[in-house]
C-alpha positions in Angstrom: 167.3 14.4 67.3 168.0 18.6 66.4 164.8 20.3 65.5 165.6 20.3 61.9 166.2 16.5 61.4 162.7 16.3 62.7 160.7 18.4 60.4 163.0 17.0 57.6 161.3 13.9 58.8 157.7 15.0 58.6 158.2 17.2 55.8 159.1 14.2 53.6 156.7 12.2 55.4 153.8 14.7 53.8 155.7 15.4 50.7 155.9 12.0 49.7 152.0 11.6 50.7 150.5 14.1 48.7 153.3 13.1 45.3 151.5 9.9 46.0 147.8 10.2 45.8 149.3 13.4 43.3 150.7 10.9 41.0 147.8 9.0 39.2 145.9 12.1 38.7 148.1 14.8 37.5 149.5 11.7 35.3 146.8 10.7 33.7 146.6 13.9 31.1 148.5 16.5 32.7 152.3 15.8 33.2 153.7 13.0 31.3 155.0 10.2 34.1 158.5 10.7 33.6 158.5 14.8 33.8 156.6 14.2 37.3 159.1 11.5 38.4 162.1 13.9 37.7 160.3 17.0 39.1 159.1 15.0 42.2 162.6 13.7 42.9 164.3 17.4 41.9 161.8 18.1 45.4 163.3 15.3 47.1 166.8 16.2 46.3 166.4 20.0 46.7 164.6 19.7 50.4 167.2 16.8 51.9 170.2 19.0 50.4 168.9 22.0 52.4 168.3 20.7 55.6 171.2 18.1 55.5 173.9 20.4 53.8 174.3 22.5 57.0 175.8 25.5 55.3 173.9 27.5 53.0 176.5 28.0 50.2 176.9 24.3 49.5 173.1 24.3 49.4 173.3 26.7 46.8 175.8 24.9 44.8 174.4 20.9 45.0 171.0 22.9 44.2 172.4 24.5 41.2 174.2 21.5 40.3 170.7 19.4 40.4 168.4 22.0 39.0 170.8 22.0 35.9 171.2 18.7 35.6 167.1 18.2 35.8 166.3 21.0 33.7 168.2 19.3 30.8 166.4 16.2 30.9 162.9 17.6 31.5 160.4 18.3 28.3 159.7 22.1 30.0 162.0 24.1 32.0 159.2 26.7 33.1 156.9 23.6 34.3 159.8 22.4 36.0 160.4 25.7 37.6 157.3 26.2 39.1 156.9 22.6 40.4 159.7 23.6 42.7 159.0 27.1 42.7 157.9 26.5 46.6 160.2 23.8 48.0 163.0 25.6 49.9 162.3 29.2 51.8 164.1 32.0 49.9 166.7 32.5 52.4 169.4 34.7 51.2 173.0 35.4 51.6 175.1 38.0 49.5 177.7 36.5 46.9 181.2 38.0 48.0 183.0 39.7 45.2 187.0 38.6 46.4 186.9 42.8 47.6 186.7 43.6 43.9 183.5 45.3 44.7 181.4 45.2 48.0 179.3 42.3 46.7 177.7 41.0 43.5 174.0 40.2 44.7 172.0 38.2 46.7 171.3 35.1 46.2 168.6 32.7 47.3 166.3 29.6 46.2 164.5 31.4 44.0 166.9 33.3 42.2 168.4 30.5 42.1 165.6 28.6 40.1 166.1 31.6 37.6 169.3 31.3 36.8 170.2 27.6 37.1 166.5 27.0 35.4 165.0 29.7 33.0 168.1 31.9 32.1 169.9 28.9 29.5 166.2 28.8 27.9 166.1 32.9 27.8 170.0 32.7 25.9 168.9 29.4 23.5 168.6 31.0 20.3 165.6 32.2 19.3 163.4 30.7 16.2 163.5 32.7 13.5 161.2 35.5 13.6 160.4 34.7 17.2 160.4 37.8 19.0 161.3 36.9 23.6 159.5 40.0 24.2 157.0 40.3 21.8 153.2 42.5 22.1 152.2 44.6 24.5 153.3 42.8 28.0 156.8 42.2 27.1 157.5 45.8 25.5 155.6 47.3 28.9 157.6 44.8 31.6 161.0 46.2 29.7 160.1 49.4 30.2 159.2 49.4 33.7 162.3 47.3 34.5 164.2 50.0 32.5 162.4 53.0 34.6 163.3 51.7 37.5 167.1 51.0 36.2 167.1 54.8 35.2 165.3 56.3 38.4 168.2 53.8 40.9 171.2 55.2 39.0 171.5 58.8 40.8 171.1 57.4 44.3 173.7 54.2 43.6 177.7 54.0 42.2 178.2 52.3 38.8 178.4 49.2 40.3 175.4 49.5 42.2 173.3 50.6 39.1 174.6 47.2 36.9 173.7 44.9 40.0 170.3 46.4 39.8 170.3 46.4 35.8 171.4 42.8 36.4 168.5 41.9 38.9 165.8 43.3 37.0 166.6 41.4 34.0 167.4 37.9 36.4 164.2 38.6 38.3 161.5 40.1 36.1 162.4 40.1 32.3 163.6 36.5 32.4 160.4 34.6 34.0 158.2 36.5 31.6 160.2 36.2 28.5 161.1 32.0 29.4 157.4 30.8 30.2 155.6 33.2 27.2 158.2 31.4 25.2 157.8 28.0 26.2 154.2 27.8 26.9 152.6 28.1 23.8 151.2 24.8 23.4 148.3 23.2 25.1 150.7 20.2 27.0 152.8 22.8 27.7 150.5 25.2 29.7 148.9 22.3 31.2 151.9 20.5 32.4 153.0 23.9 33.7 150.0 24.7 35.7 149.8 21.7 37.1 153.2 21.6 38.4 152.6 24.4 40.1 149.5 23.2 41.7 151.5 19.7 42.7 153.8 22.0 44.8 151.4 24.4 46.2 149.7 20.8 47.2 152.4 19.8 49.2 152.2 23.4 51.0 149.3 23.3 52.0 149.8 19.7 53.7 152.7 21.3 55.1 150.4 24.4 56.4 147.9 22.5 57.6 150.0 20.2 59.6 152.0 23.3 61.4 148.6 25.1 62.4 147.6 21.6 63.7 150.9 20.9 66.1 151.9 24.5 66.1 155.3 24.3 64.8 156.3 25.8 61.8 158.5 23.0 60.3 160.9 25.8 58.4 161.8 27.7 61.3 164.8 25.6 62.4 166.4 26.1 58.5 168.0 29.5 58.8 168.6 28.9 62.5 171.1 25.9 61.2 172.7 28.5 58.3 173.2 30.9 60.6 171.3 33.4 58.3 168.1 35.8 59.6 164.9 35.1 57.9 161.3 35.3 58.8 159.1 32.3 59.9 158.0 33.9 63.2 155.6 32.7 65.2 152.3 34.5 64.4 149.0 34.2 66.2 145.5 35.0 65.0 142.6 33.8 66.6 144.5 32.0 69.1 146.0 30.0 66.2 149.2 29.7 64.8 149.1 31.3 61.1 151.1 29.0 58.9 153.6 30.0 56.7 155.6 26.6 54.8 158.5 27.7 53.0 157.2 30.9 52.3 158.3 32.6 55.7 155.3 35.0 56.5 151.6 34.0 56.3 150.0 36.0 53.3 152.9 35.0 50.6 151.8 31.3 51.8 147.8 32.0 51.5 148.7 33.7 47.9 150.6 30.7 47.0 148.2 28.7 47.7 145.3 31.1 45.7 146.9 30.9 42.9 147.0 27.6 42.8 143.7 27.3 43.9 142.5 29.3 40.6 144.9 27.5 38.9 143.3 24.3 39.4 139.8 25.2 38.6 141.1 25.3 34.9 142.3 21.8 34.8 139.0 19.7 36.1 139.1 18.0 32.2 143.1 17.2 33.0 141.5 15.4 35.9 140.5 11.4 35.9 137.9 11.8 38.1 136.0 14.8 39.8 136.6 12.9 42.8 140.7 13.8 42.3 139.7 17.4 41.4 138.0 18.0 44.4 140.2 16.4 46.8 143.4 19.0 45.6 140.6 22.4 45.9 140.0 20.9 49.2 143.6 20.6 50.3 144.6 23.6 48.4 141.5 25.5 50.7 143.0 24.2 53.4 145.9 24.9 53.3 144.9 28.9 52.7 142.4 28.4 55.6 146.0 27.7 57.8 147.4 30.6 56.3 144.8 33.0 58.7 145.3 35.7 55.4 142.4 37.8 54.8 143.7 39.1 51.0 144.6 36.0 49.8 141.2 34.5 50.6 139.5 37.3 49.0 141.8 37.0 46.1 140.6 33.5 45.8 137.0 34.0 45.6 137.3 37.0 43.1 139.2 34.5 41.5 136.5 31.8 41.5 134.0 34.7 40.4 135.9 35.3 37.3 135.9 31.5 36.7 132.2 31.3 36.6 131.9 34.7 34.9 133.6 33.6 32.1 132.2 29.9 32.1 128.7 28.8 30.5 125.6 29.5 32.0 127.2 32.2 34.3 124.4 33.4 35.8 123.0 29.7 36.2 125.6 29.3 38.2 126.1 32.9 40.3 122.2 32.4 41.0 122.8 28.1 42.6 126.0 29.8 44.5 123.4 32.8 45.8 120.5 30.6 46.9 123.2 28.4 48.7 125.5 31.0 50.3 122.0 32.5 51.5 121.0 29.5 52.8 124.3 28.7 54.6 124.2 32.5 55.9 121.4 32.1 57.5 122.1 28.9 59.1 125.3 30.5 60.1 123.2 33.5 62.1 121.2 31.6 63.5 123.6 29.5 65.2 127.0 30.0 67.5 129.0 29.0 64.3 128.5 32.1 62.8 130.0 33.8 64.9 132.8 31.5 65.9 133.0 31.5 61.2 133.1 35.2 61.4 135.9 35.7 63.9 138.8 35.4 61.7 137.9 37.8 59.5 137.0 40.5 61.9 139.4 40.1 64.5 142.7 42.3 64.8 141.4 45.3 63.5 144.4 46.8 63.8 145.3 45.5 60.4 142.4 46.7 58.7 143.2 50.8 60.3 147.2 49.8 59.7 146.7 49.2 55.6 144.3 52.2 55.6 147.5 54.6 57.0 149.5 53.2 54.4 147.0 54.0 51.5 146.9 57.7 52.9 150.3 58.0 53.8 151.2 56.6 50.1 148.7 58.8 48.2 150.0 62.0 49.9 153.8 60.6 48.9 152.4 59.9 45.3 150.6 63.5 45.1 154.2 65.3 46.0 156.0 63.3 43.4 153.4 62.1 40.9 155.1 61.0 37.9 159.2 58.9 38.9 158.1 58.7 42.4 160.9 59.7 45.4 163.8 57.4 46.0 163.6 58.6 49.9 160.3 57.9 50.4 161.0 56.5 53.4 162.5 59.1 55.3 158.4 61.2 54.5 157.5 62.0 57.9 154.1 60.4 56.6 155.9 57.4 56.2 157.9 57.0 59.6 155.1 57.7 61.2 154.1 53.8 59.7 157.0 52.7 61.7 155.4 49.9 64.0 156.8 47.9 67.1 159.1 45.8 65.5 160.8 48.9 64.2 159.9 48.3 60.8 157.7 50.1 58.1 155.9 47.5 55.9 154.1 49.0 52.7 151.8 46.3 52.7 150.3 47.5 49.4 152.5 46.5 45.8 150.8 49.0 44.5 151.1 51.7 47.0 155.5 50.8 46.5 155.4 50.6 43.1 154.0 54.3 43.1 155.7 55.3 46.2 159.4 54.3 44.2 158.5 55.1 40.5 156.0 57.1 40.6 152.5 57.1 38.7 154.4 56.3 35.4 156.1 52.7 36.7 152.5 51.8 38.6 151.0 52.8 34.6 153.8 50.2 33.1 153.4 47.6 35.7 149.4 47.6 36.0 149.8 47.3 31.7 151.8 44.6 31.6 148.6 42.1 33.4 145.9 44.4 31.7 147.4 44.0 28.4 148.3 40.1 29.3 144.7 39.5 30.5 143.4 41.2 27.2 145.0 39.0 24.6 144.2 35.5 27.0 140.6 36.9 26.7 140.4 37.0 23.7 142.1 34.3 22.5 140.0 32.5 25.2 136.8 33.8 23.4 138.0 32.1 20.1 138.4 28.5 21.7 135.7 26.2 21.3 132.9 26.2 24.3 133.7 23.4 26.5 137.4 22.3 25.3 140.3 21.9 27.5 142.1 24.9 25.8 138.8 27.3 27.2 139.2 25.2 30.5 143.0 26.1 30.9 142.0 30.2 29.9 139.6 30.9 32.5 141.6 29.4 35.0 144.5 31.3 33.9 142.3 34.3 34.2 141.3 33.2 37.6 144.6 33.1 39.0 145.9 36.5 37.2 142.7 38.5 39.0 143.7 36.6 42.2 146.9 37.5 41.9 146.0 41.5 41.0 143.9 41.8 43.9 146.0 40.1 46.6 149.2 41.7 45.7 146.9 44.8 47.1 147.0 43.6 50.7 151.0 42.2 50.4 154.1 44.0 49.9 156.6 42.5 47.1 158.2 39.6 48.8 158.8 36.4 48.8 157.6 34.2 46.0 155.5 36.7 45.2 157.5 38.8 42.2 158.8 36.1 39.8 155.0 34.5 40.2 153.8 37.0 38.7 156.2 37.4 36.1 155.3 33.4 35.3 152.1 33.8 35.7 151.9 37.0 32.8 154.2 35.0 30.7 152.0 32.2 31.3 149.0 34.1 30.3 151.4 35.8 26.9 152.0 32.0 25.9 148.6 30.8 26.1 147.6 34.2 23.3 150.1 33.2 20.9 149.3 29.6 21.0 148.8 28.2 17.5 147.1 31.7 16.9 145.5 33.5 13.6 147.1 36.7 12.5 144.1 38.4 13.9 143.8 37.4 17.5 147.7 38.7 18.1 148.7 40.3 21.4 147.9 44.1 21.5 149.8 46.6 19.8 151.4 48.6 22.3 150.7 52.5 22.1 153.9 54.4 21.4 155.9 53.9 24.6 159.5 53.6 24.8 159.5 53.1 20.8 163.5 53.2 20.7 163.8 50.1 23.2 160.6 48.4 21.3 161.9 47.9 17.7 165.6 47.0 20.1 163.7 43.8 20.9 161.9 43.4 17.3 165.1 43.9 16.0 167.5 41.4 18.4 164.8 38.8 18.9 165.1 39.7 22.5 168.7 38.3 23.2 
C-alpha cells in the first residue's frame, strides 16, 4: 500500500478516536449534537478528499464544494471554520489567470476556509446599525492592512498591488470582521472555542503518534501533488519534532497553545472534570511532541494570565509555587532533572540565531523607522542571517512586521490585540464571578497572551495569521455581547479618520 494510503489509514484511525471520546463531552453544553456531527464529518470528508483526490486542484474544488455546502447548514460559520481550521496542511499552488495576467493568487486550505467559509457571512447584509468593523480593533486592523497596501504599490504593477489589496482583505480583514460579527452570544463563543479545541485534539493525537513511530503522517501529501511544502524531518533531542498538518514544528506547538488556553475557559462547558482534564492532557501532549520552546512558554504565560485573572489569584500562584518548588527539587536531586531539562537547553544555536535576528532587525528598523524598507532583505545585516539551507527566516512577527512597515504598521498591528484585550477585560470584569461568561473571558485572554508572546519566537506562517485574526475577532465579539452603552469597545484615537467614518458609514461592506 503507497505511503499516503497508510497514514490516511491511521490518520482516521486517531481522528475518529479522539471525535469519539470528544463527542459526549463537547456535546453536553458546548456544540449542539448536530453542528458536531456536520463539522466532524466536514473533517472526514475534507481529509479522505485530500489524500484520495491525487491532484491538488480537484482537492480544492470537492473542498470548496463541501465547505459551502456545510457552512449553509451549520448554526455558526466561524465555529465551523475553526473546527477544520487544522485538517489539511496549507499546501499551495497559484490560480492560473488563462495568460490574462501572470496569476491571480495562491491558493491553499486555508484560504480556502476563508473564502468558501467566512467571506458569504462578511457580504450578508449587515443589521441595521451594525457596524463589521466597529471600535478600536477593527478601525486599527484596516489600517494596517491599508499601510501595507500603500507601502507594496511602488515596488509591484497594478495588478500586483490589487492581488495584494485582494489578500489582505481575504486573509486579515475578513476573519476579524466574520467571527467579531458572529460571536457575540454566549453559545456562539463557546461553540466556537470548542471547535477549535476539538481539532487541535485531533493534532495532537496526530503529534503524538508521529513522535512515537517517527513518521510524520503528512509528509507523503504534497509528495502525491507534486507540490513543495515543508514537513521535514526535524530532530531535537534525538526525537523527531512533530508537526501534523501544520508542516513545521512551532506552528503545530502554537496550535496546540492556543487551544490549550482555550480550553481552560470552558471547564463549566465540561460534564465532568474528569473530560476536562483528559483534553489539557492530550492537548499538553501533543505540544510536548511539538519539541517548541515558544509555544510552551506561550502556554504557561497563558495559564498565568488564567489564574491572574481568576478568584483567589494568589491562592492559587502560592499552591502552584509550593508545588513547582517541590517538584524542582525533586527534579535536582535526581537524574530526571536533568534528562527534564535537556529539551529546553539543548541546541543553543537557536537561542544565539533569534538573538542575530533581533539585532540585525533593530539596526534595519533604526535606518527606516517609520514605513519600514521593502528590500530589507537585500541589508547586508540581513544576508548575513542567511543559514545552511540557503534561507533567511525572521523568526520574530514582530521583528517582520517592523522590518516591512516600519514602526507605524508594528504600532497598528500591536493595537489591534491591545485594544481587543482591553474591551474583553473589561467586559470580563462586568460578568458575574464564577459564571460561564467570566469562564469563556479569561480563557479568551489566555489564548490572546499566548498567542502575543509566541508569535515572538515564529515568523508569520502557516495557520498562524488568520488565527489570530479569529482569535481578535473572537475576543471583539465576546465585548459587544449583549453589552451596556458604557462598557463599548474603545474609541480609537484619531487615526486614519477618513477610512474610519468609510466603515461607520458603509456598515463595513
Amino acid at each position: 500500500m503507497p505511503e499516503h494510503l497508510r497514514a490516511l489509514v491511521v490518520i482516521l484511525v486517531l481522528a475518529g478516536t479522539v471525535f469519539a471520546f470528544a463527542r459526549a463531552p463537547l456535546t453536553a453544553a458546548l456544540i449542539a449534537p448536530a453542528d458536531f456531527i456536520r463539522r466532524r464529518n466536514l473533517w472526514l470528508a475534507l481529509t479522505l478528499t485530500a489524500f484520495l483526490a491525487h491532484n491538488f486542484w480537484l482537492y480544492i474544488v470537492i473542498g470548496a464544494v463541501l465547505l459551502a455546502v456545510a457552512a449553509r447548514a451549520d448554526s455558526n460559520r466561524v465555529a465551523l471554520a475553526l473546527f477544520v481550521l487544522l485538517a489539511i496542511p496549507p499546501i499551495n499552488d497559484r490560480i492560473g489567470a488563462f495568460g490574462l495576467v501572470n496569476y491571480l493568487f495562491d491558493i491553499d486550505h486555508l484560504r480556502l476556509v476563508s473564502l468558501a467559509v467566512l467571506l458569504p457571512a462578511f457580504l450578508a447584509p449587515a443589521a441595521p446599525g451594525e457596524r463589521l468593523l466597529d471600535g478600536a480593533p477593527g478601525r486599527l486592523l484596516l489600517g494596517y492592512a491599508a499601510l501595507n497596501v500603500v507601502l507594496a504599490a511602488p515596488e509591484a504593477s497594478a495588478t500586483g498591488t490589487a492581488r495584494a489589496a485582494f489578500l489582505a482583505f481575504i486573509d486579515v480583514i475578513v476573519p476579524y470582521a466574520v467571527a467579531s460579527r458572529l460571536t457575540r452570544t454566549l453559545e456562539a463563543q463557546r461553540s466556537a472555542a470548542a471547535s477549535y479545541v476539538a481539532g487541535a485534539a485531533v493534532m495532537a493525537a496526530i503529534g503524538a503518534f508521529e513522535i512515537a513511530r517517527h513518521w510524520l503522517l503528512y509528509s507523503s501529501l504534497p509528495v502525491v501533488y507534486g507540490i513543495k511544502f515543508g514537513g521535514e524531518y526535524l530532530m531535537r533531542d534525538e526525537a523527531l519534532r512533530a508537526t501534523a498538518t501544520s508542516g513545521q514544528a512551532i506552528p503545530f506547538g502554537f496550535a496546540l497553545a492556543i487551544a490549550f488556553a482555550l480550553t481552560l475557559g470552558l471547564r463549566p462547558g465540561f460534564p465532568g472534570r474528569a473530560s476536562w482534564l483528559a483534553a489539557l492532557g492530550l492537548l499538553a501532549l501533543g505540544m510536548i511532541a511539538s519539541f517548541s520552546r515558544g509555544p510552551w512558554v506561550g502556554a504557561l504565560v497563558g495559564a498565568l494570565v488564567f489564574v491572574l485573572t481568576g478568584p483567589g489569584a494568589m491562592r492559587v500562584l502560592a499552591r502552584l509555587a509550593i508545588g513547582g518548588g517541590a517538584l524542582a527539587l525533586v527534579a535536582i536531586a535526581t537524574p530526571l532533572g536533568d534528562r527534564l531539562l535537556h529539551p529546553v537547553t539543548v541546541e543553543g544555536g537557536s537561542y544565539a540565531y533569534r538573538q542575530r535576528v533581533i539585532e540585525a532587525a533593530l539596526n534595519q528598523i533604526l535606518e527606516h523607522p517609520w514605513l519600514g524598507n521593502a528590500d530589507f532583505i537585500y541589508a547586508p545585516e540581513i544576508q548575513e542571517l542567511k543559514q545552511g539551507q540557503g534561507i533567511i527566516d525572521i523568526v520574530n512577527t514582530y521583528a517582520g512586521i517592523g522590518l516591512a512597515s516600519g514602526l507605524v504598521g508594528l504600532a497598528l498591528f500591536i493595537g489591534v490585540f491591545a485594544t481587543a484585550m482591553l474591551a474583553l477585560w473589561r467586559r470580563v470584569r462586568a460578568e458575574p464571578e464564577g459564571s460561564d461568561a467570566r469562564a469563556l473571558g479569561r480563557g479568551l485572554l489566555a489564548a490572546m497572551a499566548c498567542m502575543l508572546v509566541t508569535i515572538g519566537t515564529v515568523s508569520s506562517i502557516s495557520a498562524i495569521p488568520i488565527t489570530c485574526y479569529l482569535l481578535a475577532g473572537l475576543a471583539s465579539g465576546y465585548a459587544l455581547r449583549a453589552r451596556p452603552a458604557e462598557q463599548a469597545l474603545p474609541s480609537m484615537p484619531a487615526i486614519l479618520p477618513p477610512l474610519a467614518r468609510a466603515v461607520g458609514h458603509t456598515g463595513g461592506r
